[in-house]
ROLUMBA-68847 format. One line per field, with one value per residue: residue number from 1; residue in one letter; x, y, z of N, C-alpha, C, O in turn. Coordinates in steps of 0.001 Angstrom, whole numbers. Each point is the difference from the previous one (the first is absolute). Example, Ala and Ser with C-alpha at 12.3 -4.5 7.8 and 13.67 -1.06 7.14 Angstrom:
pos (1|2)
code (a|s)
n_east (13190|-1386)
n_north (-5690|1069)
n_up (7800|-1385)
ca_east (-890|820)
ca_north (1190|1190)
ca_up (0|60)
c_east (900|-770)
c_north (1200|1090)
c_up (0|730)
o_east (1036|509)
o_north (-19|1108)
o_up (665|169)
END
This chain:
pos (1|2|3|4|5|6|7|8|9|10|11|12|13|14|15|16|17|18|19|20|21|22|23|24|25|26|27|28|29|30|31|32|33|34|35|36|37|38|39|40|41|42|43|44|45|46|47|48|49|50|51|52|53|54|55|56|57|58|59|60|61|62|63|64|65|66|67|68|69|70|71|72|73|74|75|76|77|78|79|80|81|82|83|84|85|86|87|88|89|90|91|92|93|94|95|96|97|98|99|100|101|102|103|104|105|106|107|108|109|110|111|112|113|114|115|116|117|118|119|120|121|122|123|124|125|126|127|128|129|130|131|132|133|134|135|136|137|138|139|140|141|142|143|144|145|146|147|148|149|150|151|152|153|154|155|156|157|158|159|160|161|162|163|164|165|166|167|168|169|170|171|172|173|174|175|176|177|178|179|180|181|182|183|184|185|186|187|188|189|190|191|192|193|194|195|196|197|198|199|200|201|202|203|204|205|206|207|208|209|210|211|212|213|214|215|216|217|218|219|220|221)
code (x|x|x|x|x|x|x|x|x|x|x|x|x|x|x|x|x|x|x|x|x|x|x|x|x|x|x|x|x|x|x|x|x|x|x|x|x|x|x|x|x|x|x|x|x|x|x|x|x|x|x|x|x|x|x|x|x|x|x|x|x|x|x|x|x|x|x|x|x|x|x|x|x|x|x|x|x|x|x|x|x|x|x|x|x|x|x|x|x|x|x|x|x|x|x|x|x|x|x|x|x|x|x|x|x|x|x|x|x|x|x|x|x|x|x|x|x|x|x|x|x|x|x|x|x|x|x|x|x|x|x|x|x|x|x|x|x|x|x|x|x|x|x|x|x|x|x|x|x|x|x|x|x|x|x|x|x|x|x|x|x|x|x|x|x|x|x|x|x|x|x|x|x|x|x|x|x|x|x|x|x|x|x|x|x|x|x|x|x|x|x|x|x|x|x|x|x|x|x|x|x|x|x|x|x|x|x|x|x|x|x|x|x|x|x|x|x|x|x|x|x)
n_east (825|-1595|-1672|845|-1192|429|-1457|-1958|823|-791|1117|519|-2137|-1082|927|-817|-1844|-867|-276|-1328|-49|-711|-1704|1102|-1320|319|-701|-1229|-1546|-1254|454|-458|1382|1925|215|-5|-2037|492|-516|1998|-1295|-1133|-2044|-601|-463|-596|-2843|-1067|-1027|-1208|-1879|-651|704|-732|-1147|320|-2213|582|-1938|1252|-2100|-830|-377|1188|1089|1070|1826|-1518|1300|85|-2534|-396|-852|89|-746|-1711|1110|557|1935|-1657|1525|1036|-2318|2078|-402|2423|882|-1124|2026|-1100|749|-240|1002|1718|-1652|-792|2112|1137|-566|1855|2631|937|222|1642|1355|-139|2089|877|-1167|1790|-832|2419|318|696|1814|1854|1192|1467|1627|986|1630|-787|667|1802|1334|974|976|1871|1839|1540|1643|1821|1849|1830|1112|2008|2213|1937|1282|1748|1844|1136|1674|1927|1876|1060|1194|2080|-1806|1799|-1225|-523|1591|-2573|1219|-554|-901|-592|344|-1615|-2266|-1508|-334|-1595|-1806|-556|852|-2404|-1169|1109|1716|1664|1003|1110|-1413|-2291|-957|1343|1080|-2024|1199|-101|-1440|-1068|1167|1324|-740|-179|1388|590|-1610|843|1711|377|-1352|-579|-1813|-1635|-72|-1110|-1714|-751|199|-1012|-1726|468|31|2320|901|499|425|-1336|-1699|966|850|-1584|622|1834|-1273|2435|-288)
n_north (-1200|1321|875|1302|-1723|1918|-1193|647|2155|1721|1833|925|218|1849|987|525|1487|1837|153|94|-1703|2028|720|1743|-1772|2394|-1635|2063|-1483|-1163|-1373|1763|-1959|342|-430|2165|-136|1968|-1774|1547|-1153|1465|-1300|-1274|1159|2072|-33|893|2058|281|-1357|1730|242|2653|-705|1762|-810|1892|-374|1478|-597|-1031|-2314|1674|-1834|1076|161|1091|-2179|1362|-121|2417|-1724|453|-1355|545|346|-2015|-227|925|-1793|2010|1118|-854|-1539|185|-1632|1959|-138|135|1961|-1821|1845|-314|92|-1319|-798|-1127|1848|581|-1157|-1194|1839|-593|-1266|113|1241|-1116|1586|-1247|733|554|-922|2580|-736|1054|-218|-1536|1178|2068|-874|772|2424|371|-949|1271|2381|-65|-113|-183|1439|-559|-802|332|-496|-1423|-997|1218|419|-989|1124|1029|-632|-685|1177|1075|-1417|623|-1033|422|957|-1971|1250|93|-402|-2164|-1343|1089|-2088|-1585|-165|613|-2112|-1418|1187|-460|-1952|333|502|-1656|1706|932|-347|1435|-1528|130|-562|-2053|-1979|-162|-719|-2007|-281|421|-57|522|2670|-194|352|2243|1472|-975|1413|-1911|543|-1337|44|97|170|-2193|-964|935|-1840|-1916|500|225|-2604|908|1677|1594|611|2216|-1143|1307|-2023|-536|1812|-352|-1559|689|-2155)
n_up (0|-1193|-722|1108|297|-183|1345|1516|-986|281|1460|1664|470|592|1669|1394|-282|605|2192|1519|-1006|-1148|15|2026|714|1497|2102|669|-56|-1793|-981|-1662|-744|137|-2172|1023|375|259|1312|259|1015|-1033|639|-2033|-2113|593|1117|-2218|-108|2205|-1502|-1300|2091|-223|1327|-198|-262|804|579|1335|-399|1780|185|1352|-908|1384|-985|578|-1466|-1920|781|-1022|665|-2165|2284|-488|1812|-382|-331|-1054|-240|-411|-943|1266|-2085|424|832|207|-739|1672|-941|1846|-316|1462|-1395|1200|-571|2177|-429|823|-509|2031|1222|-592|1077|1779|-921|1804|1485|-575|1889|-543|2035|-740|851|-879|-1635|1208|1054|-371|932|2008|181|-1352|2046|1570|-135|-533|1051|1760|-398|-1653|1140|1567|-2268|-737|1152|-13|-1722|46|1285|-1439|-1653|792|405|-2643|-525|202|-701|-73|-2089|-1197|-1250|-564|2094|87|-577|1646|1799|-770|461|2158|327|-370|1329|1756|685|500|1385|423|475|-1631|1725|-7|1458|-912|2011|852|-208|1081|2214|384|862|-1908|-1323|-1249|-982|-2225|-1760|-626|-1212|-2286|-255|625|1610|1862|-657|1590|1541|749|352|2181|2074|320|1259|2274|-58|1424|-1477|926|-2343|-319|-548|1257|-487|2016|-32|-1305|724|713|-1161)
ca_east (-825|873|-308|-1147|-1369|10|-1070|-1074|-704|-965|648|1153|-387|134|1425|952|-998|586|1854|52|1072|1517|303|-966|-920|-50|-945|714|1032|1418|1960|206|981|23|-819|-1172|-857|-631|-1187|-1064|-462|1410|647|866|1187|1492|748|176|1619|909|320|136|590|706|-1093|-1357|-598|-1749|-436|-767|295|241|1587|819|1331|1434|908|-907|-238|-1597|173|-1613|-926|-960|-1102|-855|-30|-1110|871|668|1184|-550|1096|357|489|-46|-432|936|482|721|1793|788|1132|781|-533|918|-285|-773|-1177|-530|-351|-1220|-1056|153|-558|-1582|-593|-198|725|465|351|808|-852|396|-468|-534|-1426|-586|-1438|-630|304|-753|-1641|-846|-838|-1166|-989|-2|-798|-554|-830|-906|-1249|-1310|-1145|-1460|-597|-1223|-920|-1024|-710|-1016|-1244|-191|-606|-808|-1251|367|834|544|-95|1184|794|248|623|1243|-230|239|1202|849|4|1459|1570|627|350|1189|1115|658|-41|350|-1049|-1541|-675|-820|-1092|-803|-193|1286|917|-602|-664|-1123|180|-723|99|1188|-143|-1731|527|380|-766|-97|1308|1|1496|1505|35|-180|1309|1217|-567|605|1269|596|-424|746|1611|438|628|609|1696|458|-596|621|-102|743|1559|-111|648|174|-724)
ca_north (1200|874|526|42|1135|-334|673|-959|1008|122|422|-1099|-930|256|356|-1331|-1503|64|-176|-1517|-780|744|1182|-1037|981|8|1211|776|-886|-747|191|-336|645|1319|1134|130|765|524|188|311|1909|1058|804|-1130|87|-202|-1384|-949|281|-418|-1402|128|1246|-271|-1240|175|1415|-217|345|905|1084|1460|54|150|-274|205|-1169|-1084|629|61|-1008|-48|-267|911|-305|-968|-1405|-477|-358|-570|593|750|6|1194|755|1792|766|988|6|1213|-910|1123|-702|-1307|-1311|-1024|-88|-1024|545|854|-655|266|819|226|-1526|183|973|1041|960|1131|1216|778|985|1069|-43|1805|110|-1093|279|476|-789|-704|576|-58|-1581|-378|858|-867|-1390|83|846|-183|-1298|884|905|-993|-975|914|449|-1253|-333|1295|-408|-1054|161|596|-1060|258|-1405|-78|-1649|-71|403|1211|1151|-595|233|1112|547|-806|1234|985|-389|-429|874|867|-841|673|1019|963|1281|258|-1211|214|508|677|882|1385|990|1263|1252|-664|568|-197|-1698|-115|44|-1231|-1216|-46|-124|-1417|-945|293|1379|-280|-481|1366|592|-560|648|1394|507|-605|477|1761|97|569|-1310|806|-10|459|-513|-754|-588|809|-535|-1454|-255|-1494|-814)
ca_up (0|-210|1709|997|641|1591|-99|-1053|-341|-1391|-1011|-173|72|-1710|-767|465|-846|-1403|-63|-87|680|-134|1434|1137|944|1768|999|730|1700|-390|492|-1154|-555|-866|-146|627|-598|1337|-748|1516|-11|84|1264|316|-733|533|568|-615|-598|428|884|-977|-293|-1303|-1218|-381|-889|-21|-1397|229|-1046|747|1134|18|1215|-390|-152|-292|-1349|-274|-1302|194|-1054|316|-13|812|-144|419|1150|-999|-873|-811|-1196|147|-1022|260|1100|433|1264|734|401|550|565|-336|342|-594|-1701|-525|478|-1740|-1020|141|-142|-1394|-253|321|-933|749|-1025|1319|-81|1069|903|802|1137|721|-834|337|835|-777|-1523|459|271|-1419|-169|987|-746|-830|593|1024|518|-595|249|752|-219|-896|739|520|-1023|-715|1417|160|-823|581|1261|-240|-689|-1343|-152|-426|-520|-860|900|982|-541|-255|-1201|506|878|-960|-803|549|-320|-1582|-502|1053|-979|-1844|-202|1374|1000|-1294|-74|1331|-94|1051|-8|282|-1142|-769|827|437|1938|388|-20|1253|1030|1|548|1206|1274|313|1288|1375|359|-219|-1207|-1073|935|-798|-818|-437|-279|-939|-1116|-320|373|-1227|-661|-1155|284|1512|1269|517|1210|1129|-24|318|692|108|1164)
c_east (860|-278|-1351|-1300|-246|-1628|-551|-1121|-636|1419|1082|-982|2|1347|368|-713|973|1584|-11|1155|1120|-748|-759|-970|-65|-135|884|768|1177|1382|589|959|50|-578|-1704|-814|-1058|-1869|-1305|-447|807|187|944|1088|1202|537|379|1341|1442|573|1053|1349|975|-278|-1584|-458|-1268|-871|-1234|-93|209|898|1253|818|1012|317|-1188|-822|-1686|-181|-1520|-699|-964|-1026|-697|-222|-1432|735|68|455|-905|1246|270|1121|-440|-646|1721|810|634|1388|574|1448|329|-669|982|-630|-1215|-1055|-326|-764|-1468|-1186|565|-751|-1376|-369|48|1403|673|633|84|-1335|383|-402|-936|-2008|-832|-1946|-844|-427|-573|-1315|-428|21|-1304|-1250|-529|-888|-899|-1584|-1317|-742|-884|-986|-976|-1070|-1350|-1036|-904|-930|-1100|-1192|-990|-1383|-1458|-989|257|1013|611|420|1191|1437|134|672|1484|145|30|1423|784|369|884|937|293|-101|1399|609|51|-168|420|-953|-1419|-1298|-806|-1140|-657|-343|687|112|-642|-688|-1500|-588|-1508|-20|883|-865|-1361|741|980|-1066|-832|303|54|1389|1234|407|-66|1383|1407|-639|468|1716|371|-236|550|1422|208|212|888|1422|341|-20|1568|-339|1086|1547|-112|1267|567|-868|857)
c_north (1251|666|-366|1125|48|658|-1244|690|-137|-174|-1519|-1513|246|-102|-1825|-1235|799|-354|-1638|-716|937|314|-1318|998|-770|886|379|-542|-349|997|-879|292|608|1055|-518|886|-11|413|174|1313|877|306|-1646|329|18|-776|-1495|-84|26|-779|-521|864|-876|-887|230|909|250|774|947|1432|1242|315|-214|-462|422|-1414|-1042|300|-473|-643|62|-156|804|-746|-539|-1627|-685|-1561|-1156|368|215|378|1625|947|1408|356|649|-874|1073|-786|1547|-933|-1323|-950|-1122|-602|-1136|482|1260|-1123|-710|607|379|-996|285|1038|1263|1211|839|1485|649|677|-73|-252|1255|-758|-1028|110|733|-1299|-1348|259|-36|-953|-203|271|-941|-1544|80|1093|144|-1357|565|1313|-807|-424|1424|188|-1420|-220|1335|-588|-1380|639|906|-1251|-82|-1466|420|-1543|-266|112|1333|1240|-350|741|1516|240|-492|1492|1146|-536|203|1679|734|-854|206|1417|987|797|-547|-1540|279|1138|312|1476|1507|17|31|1203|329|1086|-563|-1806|75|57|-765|-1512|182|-312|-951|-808|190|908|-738|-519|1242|888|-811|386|1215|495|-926|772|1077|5|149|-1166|1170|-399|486|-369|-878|-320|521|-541|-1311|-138|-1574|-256|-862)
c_up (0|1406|703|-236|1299|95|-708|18|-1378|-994|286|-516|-2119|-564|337|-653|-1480|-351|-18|721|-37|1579|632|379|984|159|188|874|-659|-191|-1067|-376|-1073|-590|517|-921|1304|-1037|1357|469|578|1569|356|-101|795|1036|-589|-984|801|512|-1477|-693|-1836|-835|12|-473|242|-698|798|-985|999|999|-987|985|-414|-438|-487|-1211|255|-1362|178|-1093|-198|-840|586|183|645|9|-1543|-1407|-1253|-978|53|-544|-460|1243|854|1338|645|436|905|825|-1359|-147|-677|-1234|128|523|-1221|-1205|787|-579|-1567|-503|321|-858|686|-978|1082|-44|988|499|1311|1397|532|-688|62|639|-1204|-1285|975|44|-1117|-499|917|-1060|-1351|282|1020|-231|-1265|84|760|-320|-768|1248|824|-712|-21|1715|-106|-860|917|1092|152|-553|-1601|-430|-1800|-808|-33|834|845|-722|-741|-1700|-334|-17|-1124|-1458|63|125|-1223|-852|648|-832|-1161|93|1341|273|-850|351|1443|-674|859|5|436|-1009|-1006|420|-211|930|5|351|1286|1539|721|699|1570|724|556|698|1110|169|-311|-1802|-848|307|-1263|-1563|-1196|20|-1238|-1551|-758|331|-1255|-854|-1035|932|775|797|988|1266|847|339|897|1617|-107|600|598)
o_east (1104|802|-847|173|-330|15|534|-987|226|85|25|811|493|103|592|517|717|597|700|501|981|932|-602|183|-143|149|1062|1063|1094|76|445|83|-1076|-428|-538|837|-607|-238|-1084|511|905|950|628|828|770|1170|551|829|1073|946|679|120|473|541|-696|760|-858|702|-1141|956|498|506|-11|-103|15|-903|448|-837|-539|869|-560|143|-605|-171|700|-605|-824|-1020|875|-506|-841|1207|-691|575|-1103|-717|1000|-776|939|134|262|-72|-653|536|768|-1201|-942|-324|-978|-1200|-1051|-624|-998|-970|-537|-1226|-380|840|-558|690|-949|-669|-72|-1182|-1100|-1036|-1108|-1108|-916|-921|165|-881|-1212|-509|-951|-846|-1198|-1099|-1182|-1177|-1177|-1121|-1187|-754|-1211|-1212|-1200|-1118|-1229|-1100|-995|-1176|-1223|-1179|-863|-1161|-941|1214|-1046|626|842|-120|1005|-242|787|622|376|537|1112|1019|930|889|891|777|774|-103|970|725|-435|-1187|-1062|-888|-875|163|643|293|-260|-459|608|-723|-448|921|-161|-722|-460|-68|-328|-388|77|143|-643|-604|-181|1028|753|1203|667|471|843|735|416|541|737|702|6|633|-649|-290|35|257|820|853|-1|-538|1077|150|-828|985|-748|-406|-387)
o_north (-48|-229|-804|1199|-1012|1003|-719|-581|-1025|-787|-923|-782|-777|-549|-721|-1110|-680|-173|-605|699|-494|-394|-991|1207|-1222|1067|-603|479|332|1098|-1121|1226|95|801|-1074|550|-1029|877|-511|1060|-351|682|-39|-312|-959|-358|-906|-873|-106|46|-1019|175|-1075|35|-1007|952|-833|672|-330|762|1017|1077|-784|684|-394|-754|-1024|902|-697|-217|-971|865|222|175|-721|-709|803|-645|-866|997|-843|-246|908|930|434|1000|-701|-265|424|-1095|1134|-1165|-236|-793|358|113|-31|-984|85|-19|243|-637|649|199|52|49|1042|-298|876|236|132|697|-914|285|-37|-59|150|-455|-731|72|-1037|-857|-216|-205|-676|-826|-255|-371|126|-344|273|-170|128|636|219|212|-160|-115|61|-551|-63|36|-91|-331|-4|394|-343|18|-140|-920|737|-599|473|579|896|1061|79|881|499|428|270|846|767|139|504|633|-31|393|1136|-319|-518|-239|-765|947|156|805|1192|990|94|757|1116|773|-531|-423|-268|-859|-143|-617|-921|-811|-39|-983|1184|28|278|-189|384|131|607|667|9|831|623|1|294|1042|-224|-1165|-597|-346|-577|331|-1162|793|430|-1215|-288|732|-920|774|-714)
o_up (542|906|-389|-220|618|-714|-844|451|-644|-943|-814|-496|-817|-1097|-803|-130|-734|-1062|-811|881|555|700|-415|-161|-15|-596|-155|396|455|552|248|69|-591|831|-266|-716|299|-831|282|-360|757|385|1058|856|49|133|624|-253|-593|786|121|-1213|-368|-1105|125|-173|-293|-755|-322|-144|-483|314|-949|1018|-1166|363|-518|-50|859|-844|509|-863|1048|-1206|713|-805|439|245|22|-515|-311|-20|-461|565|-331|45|151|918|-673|545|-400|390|-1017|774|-893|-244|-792|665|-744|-275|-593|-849|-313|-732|-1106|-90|-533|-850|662|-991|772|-763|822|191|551|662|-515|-284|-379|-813|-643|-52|2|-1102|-394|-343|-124|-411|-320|115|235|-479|-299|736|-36|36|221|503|-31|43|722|362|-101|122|879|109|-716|200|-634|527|513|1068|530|-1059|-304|-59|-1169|-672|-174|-541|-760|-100|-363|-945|-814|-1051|-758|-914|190|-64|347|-818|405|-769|1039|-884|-165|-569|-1066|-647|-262|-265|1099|902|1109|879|1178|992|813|915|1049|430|286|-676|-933|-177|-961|-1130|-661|-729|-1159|-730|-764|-1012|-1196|173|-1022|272|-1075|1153|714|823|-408|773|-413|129|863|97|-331|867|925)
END
């Protein structure tokens, strides 16, 4: 075996069915020789990395350790191996070659990211994944709750749509009623929503998106 998964998480249980007989997977308890791939949550990281010193890597897109290389996938796992050609790896620090050709081998696409910028270059993954699952899964619990069953896949078909325009056509593929300044639709549908929604509502609606717009100076994390 070339190294270890240390973690039997969503993410180490996917990378390690796709790696096959090249990596091992163990719990956190085991005490594995050589290169380690730390596949555990970020407040594990550094008591796990130092049972570890100088052979291992772990793959948090927002912590930063001095001396400890990074290796973050930027995607969502669900704990089995998928076809994750062109998907972005974040490479911060030194990782070792047999853990790069690794994740090359899986299609993954790697690129120098900046410790200072990790955290910023973690929140517009949250924004991205996390937070937009939690705006489908809300939207489909408001229709739910109002008595509105939705045939077929709901709102899936919708979310399949706004992806595939934002991929071929960037900014120009987003639609609605902001960006056609709408105010009468906008403000009919704010008042639909219960406060705390109507509130996410309106700030999503009117965040910037022009080139000026920069995000607040970044701190190491």
């Amino acid at each position: 075996m070339e190294f270890t998964v240390l973690g039997r998480g969503k993410a180490g249980c996917a990378l390690a069915e796709a790696w096959g007989p090249r990596v091992s997977l163990v719990s956190r308890e085991a005490s594995p020789e050589g290169w380690v791939l730390l596949a555990v949550p970020d407040g594990a990281i550094l008591e796990q990395a130092a049972r570890f010193p100088g052979r291992c890597v772990h793959m948090s897109g927002s912590l930063h350790l001095e001396g400890l290389p990074c290796a973050h996938p930027l995607t969502s796992f669900d704990g089995e191996a998928r076809d994750w050609r062109g998907t972005p790896l974040g490479i911060s620090g030194e990782i070792p070659e047999v853990v790069g050709r690794a994740f090359a081998d899986l299609g993954f696409l790697p690129f120098g990211l900046p410790p200072e910028l990790k955290a910023l270059y973690h929140a517009c993954a949250v924004l991205t994944s996390g937070h937009a699952a939690t705006l489908w899964l809300g939207a489909e619990e408001l229709l739910r709750a109002s008595g509105i069953q939705l045939p077929g896949e709901g709102l899936l078909p919708l979310a399949r749509a706004t992806l595939r325009n934002i991929q071929q056509k960037g900014p120009a593929g987003r639609t609605g009623p902001f960006v056609r300044n709408d105010q009468g639709t906008i403000e009919r549908d704010a008042l639909a929503l219960p406060e705390a929604w109507r509130e996410i509502f309106l700030k999503l609606g009117h965040a910037p998106l022009e080139p000026s717009c920069r995000p607040n100076p970044s701190k190491p994390a």
